[in-house]
N, C-alpha and C positions, 0 to 999 in steps of 0.2 A: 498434559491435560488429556482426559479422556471423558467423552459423554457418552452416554449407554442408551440411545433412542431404543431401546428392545424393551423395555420398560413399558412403554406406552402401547398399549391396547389397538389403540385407533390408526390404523394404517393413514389413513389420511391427514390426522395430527399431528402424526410420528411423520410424515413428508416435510409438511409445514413448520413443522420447529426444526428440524435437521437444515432445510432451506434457508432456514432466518439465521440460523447458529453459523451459517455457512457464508453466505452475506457479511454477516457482525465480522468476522473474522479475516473476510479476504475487503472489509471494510477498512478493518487495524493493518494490514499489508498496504495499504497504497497509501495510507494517513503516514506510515513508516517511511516511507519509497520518498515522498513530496518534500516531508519533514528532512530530512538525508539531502533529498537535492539543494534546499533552502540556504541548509547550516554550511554548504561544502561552496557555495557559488564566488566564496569571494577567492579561493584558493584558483579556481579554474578562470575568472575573468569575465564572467556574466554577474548579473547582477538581478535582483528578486523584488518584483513590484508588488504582486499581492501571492500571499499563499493562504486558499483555501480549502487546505487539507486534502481533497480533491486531486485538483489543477496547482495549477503553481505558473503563475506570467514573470517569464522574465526579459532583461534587455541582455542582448548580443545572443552568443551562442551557449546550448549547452552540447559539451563535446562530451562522445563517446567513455574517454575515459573515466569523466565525473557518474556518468550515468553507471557504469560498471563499479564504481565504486559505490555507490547509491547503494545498489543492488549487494553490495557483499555486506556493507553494513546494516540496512533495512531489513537482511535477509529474504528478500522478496525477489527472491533469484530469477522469477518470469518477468518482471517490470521491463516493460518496454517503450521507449521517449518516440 
């Protein structure tokens, strides 16, 4: 995907939608990351009381190597538990 904010005239417009586009986006990275921890939790031994896209509550522990595999699948290689 590529978006071409040069387009736009207005310096301060072109901030603000570059901002929001950027937001939207590292919005979809951690909705991925949560989404990832939720689906993997029964394999690792914790368990998922509420997932709201966000956050994610669960019972017991989440171990390192769930969380690593979060991240290879989610793609959201900076996610940090």
């Amino acid at each position: 995907m590529r978006l071409d904010f040069n387009r736009i005239t207005n310096q301060q417009t072109r901030e603000i939608r570059s901002s929001t586009v950027i937001a939207f986006l590292f919005t979809g990275q951690k909705v991925g990351f949560i989404h990832t921890i939720t689906g993997i939790g029964h394999r690792y031994g914790y368990g998922v009381v509420a997932n709201d896209h966000d956050a994610v509550l669960v019972t017991g522990v989440v171990p390192p190597k769930a969380v690593e595999e979060a991240r290879q699948l989610s793609g959201f290689k900076y996610a940090n538990w």
